[in-house]
Rosetta silent file (secondary structure, phi, psi, omega in degrees, C-alpha in Angstrom):
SEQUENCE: XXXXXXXXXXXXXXXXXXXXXXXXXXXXXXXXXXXXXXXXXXXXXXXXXXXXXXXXXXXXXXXXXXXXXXXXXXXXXXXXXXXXXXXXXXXXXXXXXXXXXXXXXXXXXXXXXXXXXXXXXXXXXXXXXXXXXXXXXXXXXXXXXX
SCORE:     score description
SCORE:     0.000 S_00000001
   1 L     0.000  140.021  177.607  140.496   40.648   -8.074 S_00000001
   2 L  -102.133  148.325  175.298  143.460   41.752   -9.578 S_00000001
   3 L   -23.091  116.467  153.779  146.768   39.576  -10.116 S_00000001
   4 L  -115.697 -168.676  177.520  149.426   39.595   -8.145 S_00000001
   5 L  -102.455 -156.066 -170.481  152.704   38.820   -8.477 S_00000001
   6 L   -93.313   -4.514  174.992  155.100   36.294   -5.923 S_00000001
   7 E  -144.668  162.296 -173.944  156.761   39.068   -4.580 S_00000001
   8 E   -87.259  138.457  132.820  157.127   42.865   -2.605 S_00000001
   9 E   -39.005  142.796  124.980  158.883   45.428   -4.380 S_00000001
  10 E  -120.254  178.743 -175.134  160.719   48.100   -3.789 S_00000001
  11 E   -78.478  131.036 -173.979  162.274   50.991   -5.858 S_00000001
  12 H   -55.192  -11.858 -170.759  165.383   50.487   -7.500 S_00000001
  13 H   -76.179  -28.025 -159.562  166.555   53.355   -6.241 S_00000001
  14 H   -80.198  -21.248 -165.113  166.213   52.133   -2.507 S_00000001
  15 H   -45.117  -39.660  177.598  168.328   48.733   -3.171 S_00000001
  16 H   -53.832  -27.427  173.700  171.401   51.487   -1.852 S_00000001
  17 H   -50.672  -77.673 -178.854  169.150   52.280    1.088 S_00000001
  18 H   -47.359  -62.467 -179.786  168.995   49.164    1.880 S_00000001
  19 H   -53.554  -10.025  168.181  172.507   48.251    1.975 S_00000001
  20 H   -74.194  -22.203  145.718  173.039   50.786    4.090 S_00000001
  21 H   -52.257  -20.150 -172.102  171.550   49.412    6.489 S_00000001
  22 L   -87.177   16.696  144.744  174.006   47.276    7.112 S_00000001
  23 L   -50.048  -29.241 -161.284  175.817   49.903    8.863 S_00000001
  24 L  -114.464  106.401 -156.019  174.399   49.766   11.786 S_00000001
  25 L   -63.774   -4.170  172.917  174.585   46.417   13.601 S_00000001
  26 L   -65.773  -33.379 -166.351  170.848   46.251   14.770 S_00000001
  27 L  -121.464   -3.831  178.453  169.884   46.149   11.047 S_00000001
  28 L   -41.126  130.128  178.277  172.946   44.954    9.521 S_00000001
  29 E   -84.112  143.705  163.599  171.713   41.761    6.696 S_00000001
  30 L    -9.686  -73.197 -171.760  173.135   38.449    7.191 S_00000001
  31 L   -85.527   67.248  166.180  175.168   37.807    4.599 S_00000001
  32 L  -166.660   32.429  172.158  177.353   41.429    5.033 S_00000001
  33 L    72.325   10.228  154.336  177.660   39.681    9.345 S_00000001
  34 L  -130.248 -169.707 -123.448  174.750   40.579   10.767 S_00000001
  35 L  -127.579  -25.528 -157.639  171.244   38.603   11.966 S_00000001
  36 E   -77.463  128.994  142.849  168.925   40.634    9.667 S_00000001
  37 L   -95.032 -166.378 -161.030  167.089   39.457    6.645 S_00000001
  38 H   -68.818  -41.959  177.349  166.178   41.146    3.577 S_00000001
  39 H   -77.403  -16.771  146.413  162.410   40.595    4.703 S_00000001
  40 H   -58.244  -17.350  176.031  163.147   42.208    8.346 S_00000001
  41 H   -68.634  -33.793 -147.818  164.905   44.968    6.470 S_00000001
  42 H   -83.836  -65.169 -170.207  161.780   45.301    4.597 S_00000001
  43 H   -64.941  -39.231  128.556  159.596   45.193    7.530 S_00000001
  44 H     8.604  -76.075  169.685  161.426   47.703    9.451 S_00000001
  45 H   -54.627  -61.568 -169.847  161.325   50.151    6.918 S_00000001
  46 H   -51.217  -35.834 -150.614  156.877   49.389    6.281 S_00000001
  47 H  -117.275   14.121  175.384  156.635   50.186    9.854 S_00000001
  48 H  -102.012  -33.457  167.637  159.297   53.231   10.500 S_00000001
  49 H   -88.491  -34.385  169.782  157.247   54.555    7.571 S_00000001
  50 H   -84.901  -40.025  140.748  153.861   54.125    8.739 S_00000001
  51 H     2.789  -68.693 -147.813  155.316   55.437   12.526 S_00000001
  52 L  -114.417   29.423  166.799  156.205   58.812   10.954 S_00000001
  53 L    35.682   55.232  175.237  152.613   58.641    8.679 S_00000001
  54 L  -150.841  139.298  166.981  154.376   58.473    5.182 S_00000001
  55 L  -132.961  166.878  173.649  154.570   56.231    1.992 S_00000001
  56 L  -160.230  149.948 -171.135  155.440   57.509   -0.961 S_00000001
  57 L   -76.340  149.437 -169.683  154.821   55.820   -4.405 S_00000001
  58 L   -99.310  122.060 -177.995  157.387   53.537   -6.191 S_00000001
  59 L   -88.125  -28.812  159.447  158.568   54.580   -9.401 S_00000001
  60 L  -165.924  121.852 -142.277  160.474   51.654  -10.645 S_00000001
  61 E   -97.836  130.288  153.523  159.611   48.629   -8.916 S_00000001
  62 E  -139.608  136.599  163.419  162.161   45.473   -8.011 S_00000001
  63 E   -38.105  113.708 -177.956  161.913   42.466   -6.390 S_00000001
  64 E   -67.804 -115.557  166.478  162.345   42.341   -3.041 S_00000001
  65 E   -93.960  118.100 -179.755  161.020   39.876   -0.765 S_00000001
  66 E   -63.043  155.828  146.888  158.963   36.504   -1.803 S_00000001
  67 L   -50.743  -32.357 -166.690  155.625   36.302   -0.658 S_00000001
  68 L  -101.912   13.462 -166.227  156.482   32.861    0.356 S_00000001
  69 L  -126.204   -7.955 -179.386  159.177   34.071    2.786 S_00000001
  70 L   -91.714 -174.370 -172.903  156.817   35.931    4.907 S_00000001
  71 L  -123.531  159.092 -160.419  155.577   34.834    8.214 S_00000001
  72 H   -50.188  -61.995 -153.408  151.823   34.631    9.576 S_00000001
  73 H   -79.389  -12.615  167.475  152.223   37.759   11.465 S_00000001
  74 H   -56.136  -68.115 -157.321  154.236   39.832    8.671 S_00000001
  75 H   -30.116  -83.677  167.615  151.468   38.855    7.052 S_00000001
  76 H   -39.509  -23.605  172.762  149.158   40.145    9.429 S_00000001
  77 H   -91.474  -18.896 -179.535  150.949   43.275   10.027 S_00000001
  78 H   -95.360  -37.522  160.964  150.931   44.376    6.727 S_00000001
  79 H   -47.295  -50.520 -176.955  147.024   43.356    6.471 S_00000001
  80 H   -66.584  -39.761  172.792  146.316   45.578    9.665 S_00000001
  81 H   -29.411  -58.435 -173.790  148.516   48.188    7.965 S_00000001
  82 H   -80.647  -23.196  166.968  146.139   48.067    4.881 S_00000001
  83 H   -73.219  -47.090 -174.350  142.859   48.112    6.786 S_00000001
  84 H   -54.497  -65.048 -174.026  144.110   51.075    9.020 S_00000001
  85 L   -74.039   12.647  151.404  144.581   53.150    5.906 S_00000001
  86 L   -97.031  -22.050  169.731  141.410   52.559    4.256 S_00000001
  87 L    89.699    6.627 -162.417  139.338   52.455    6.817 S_00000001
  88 L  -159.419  142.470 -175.928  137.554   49.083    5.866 S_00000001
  89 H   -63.010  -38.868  173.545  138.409   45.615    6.068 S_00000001
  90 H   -50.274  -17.237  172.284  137.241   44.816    2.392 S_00000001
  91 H     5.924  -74.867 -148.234  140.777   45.808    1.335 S_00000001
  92 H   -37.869   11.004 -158.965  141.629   42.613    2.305 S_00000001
  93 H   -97.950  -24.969 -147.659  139.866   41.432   -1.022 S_00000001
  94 L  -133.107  104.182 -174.372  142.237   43.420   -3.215 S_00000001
  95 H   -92.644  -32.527 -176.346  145.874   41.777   -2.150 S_00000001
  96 H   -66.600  -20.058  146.759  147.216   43.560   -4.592 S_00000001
  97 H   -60.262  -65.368 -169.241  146.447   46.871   -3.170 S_00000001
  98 H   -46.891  -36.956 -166.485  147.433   45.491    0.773 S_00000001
  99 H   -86.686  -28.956 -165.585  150.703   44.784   -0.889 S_00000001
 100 H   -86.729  -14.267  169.819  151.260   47.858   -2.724 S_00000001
 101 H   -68.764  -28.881 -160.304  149.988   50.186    0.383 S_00000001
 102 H   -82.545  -62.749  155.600  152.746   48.358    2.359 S_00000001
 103 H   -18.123  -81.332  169.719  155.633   48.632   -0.585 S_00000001
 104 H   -14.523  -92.848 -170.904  154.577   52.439   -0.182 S_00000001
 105 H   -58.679  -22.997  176.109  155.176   52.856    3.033 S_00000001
 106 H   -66.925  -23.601 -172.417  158.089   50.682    3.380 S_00000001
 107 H   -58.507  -61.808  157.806  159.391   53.064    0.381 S_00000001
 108 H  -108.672    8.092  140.771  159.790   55.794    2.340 S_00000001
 109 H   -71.420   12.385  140.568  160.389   54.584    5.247 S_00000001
 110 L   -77.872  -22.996 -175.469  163.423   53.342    4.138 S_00000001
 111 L   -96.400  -22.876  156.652  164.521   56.829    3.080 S_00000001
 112 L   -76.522  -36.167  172.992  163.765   58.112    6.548 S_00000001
 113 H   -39.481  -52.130 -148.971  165.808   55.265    8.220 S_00000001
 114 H   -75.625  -10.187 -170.122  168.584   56.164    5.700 S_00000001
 115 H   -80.296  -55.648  149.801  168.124   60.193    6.679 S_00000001
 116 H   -20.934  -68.502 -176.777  168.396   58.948   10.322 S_00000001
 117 H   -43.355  -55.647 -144.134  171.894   56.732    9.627 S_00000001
 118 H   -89.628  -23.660  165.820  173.215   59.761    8.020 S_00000001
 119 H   -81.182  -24.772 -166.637  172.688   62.660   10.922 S_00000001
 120 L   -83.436  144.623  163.281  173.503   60.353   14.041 S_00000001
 121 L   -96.796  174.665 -143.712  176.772   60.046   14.981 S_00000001
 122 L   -71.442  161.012 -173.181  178.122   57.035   15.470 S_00000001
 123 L    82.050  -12.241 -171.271  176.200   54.980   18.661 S_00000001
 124 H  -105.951  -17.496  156.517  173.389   57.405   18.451 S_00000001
 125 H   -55.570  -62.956  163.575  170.955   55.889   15.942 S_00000001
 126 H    -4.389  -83.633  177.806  170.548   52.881   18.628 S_00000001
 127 H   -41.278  -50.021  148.447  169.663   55.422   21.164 S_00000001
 128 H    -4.639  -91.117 -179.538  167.797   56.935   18.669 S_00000001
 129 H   -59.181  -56.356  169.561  165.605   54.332   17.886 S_00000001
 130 H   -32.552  -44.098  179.670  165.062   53.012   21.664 S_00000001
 131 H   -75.854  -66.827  177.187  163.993   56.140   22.896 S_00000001
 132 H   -30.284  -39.318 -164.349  161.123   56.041   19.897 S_00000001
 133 H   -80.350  -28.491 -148.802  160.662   52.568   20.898 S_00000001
 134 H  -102.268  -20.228  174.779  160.238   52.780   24.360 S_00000001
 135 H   -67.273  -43.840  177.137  157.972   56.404   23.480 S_00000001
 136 H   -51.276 -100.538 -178.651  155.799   53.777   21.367 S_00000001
 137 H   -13.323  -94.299 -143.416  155.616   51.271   24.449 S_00000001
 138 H   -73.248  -24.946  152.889  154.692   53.551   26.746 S_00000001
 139 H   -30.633  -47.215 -177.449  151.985   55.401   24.823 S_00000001
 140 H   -59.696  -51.399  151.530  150.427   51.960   24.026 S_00000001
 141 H   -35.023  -54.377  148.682  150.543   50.808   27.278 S_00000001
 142 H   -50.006  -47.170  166.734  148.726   53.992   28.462 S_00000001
 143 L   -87.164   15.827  159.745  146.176   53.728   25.856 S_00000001
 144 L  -101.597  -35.627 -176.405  145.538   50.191   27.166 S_00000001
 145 L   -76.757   -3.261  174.601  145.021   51.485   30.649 S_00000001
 146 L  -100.273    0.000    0.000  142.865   53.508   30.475 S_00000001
């Protein structure tokens, strides 16, 4: 198995990314006055990037998020993540792949969030996002019913 380390990366480039979230008061981090942390920012991003079926690889990698800060089900969501796109469960054997498939996608899905911030006008990113969310829901919902 190969090594990992105690924490998720991201690209140095994205730390600006990130703070930009904190435009927007859904996603805003804590300490800049709003509820989010750095590992919900993070988790946000992994799954607004696997949504819109894109990672993209990290070029110069910084600490992020502890390992020891996540919660059973990030945990688990980032595992299922890492199964889906391999097709096979052994992944799970290789953490240091599940984490770096996740980093990926979280990579660019931060850079679509931040594409998002910057065309909506203001109040419209919400809506934005709701209407995806609620397009999500009800797909899901549908493919359970049947």
């Amino acid at each position: 198995m190969s090594s990992i380390s105690d924490r998720l990366y991201i690209d140095k480039k994205d730390r600006p990314r990130y703070d930009k979230l904190n435009e927007i008061d859904i996603l805003r981090f804590k300490d800049k006055g709003g509820t989010r942390t750095r590992r919900e920012q993070f988790l946000i991003a992994l799954s607004y990037g696997f949504k819109n079926k894109r990672k993209q690889k990290i070029k110069s990698r910084e600490g992020f998020v502890l390992y020891k800060d996540l919660h059973p089900e990030d945990n688990s969501l980032i595992k299922c993540i890492a199964i889906y796109e391999e097709g096979d469960e052994n992944i799970l054997s290789d953490l240091k792949k599940v984490y770096t498939i996740a980093e990926e996608y979280a990579h660019a899905g931060i850079m679509l969030l931040c594409e998002l911030i910057d065309s909506a006008s203001h109040g419209t990113f919400e809506r934005r996002i709701e209407k995806e969310l609620f397009e999500l829901y009800k797909n899901f919902k549908k493919g359970h019913n049947e």
